[in-house]
C-alpha positions in Angstrom: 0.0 0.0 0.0 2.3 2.5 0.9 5.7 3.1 3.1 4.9 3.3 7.1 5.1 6.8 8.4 8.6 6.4 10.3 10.3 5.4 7.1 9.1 8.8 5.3 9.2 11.0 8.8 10.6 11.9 12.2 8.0 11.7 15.5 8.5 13.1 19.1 6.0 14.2 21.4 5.3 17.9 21.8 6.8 19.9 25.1 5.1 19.7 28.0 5.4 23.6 29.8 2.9 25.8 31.8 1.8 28.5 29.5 2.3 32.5 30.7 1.2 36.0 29.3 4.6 36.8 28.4 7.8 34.9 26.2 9.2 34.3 22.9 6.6 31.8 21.5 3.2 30.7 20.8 2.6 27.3 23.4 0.2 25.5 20.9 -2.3 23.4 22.7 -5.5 21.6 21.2 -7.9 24.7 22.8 -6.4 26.6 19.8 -8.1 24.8 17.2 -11.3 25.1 15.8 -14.1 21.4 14.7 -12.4 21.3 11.7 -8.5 21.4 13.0 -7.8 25.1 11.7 -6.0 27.4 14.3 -7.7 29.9 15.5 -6.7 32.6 18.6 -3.1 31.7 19.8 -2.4 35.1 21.9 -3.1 34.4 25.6 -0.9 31.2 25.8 3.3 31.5 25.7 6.7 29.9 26.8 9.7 31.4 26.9 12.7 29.5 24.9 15.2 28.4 27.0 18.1 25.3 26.1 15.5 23.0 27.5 12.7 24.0 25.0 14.5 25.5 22.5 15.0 22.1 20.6 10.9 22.4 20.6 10.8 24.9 18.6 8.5 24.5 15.2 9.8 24.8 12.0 7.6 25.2 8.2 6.5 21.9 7.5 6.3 20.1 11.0 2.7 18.5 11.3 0.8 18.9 14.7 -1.5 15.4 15.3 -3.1 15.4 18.4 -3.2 12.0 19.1 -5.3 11.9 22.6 -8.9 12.6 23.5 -11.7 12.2 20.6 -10.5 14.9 18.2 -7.7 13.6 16.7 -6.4 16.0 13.7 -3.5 17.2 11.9 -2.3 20.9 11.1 0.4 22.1 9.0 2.6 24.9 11.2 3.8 27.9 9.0 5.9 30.1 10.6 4.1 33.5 9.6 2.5 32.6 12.4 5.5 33.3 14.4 7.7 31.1 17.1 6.1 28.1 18.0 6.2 25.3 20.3 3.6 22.5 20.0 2.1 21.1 23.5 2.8 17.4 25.1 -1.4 16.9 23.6 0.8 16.6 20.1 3.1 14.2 18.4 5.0 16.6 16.3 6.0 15.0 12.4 8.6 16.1 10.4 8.0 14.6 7.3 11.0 14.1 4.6 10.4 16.6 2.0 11.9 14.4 -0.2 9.5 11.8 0.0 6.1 13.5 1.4 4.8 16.9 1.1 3.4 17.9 4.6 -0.2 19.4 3.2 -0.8 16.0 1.7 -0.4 14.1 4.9 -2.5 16.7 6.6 -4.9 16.3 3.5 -4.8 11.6 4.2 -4.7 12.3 8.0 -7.4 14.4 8.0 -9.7 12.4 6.0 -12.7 10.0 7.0 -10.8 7.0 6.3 -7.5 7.5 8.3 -9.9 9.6 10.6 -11.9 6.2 11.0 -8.5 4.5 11.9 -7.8 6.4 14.3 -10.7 6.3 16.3 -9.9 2.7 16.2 -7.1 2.9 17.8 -8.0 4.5 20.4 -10.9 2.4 21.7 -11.9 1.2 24.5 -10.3 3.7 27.2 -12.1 6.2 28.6 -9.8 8.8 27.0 -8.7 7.1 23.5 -5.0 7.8 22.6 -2.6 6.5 20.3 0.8 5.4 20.9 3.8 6.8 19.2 4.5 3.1 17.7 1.1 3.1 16.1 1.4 6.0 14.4 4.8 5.2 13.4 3.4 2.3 11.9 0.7 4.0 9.8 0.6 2.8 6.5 1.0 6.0 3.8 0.3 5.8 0.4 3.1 7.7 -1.9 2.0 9.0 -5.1 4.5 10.8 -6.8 5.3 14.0 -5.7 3.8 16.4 -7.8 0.1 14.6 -7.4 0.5 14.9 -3.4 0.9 18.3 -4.2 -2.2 18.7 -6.4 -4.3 16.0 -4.0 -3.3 18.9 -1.1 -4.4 21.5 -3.3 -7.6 20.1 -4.0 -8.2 19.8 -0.1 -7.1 23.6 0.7 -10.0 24.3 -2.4 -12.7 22.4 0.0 -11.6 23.9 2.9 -12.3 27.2 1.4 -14.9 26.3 0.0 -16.9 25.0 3.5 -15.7 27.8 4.7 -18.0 29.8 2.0 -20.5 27.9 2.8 -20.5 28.3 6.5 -20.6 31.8 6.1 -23.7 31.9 3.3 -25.4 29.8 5.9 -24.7 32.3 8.8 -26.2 35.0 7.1 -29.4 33.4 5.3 -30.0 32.9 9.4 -29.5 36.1 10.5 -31.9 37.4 7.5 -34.5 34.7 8.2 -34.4 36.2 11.6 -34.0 39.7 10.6 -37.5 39.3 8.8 -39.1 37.3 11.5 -38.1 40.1 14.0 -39.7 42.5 11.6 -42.9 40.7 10.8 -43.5 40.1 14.4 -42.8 43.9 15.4 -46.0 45.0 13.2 
C-alpha cells in the first residue's frame, strides 16, 4: 500500500510547559483549534525559549497530530504565524520533503478513512489515545510527488470552499431572523 510513516518522517512528542502571558513563542495546545483542526486565537498562551525547550521549537513543515482525547487531527505549522512550540497533547511529524509533502499528509490524515483509523485505535479507554509506535506504523500511500501536491491542493479548495459555505449559511440565518423580527414587530 504505501511506506509506514517512520520510514518517510521523524516523531516526538510535543513539550510539556505551563503557559504565561509573556515569552518568545506561541505554546500551541488543542484549545487553539477550531471542529475542523484550523488554528484559531493563539495570543493568551506563551513559553519562553530556554536550552531545555529551544529544541521544541516549530519549524515550516512540521505537522501537529493530536493523538489523545476524541479529536484527533493534523495541522500544518507555518511560521508566519511566528515562534512556535507545540504542546505534550501533540506528536510533532517532520516529514521528509523528499518523500512526502506535509499538506498531503495533513490532506490523508485528515480524511474519514485515516480519521476512522484512528478512532480505532483509540478504543476502549475512557480517554482514547494512540501510541507513538502506532502512528509510526501507519501505512502511507506515496504518489509521486507532484500529485500529493495537487491532491493537497484540492483539499485547501474544499476547505475554502466550507468555509464559504459556512458563512452563506450564517447569514441566510440572520436574515430569516432579521425578517421574523420585523414581521412580528408590526
Amino acid at each position: 500500500m504505501g511506506n509506514k510513516l517512520k520510514d518517510i518522517c521523524h516523531l516526538h512528542f510535543g513539550f510539556y510547559d505551563k503557559p504565561k502571558s509573556k515569552g518568545d513563542a506561541i505554546y500551541l495546545q488543542a484549545r487553539n483549534f477550531n471542529e475542523l483542526g484550523l488554528l484559531g486565537h493563539v495570543g493568551d498562551a506563551l513559553v519562553t525559549i530556554n536550552d531545555k525547550s529551544k529544541s521544541h521549537l516549530l519549524n515550516d513543515g512540521d505537522i501537529l497530530f493530536v493523538g489523545k482525547g476524541f479529536r484527533n487531527f493534523a495541522w500544518k505549522y507555518s511560521s508566519k504565524i511566528g515562534n512556535a512550540i507545540a504542546s505534550s497533547i501533540f506528536f510533532v511529524i517532520k516529514p521528509n520533503q523528499n518523500k512526502v509533502d506535509s499538506d498531503y499528509l495533513v490532506t490523508i490524515f485528515n480524511s474519514v478513512k485515516y480519521q476512522s483509523y484512528f478512532q480505532s485505535l483509540g478504543s476502549g479507554s475512557s480517554i482514547p489515545s494512540i501510541r507513538k509506535n502506532e502512528l509510526e506504523s501507519i501505512e502511507v500511500p506515496l504518489p509521486a510527488l507532484d500529485v500529493q501536491r495537487k491532491i493537497a491542493a484540492l483539499s485547501e479548495l474544499h476547505i475554502k470552499n466550507l468555509a464559504v459555505t459556512e458563512k452563506i449559511i450564517e447569514n441566510k440565518n440572520k436574515l430569516f431572523q432579521a425578517v421574523i423580527h420585523d414581521i412580528l414587530k408590526r
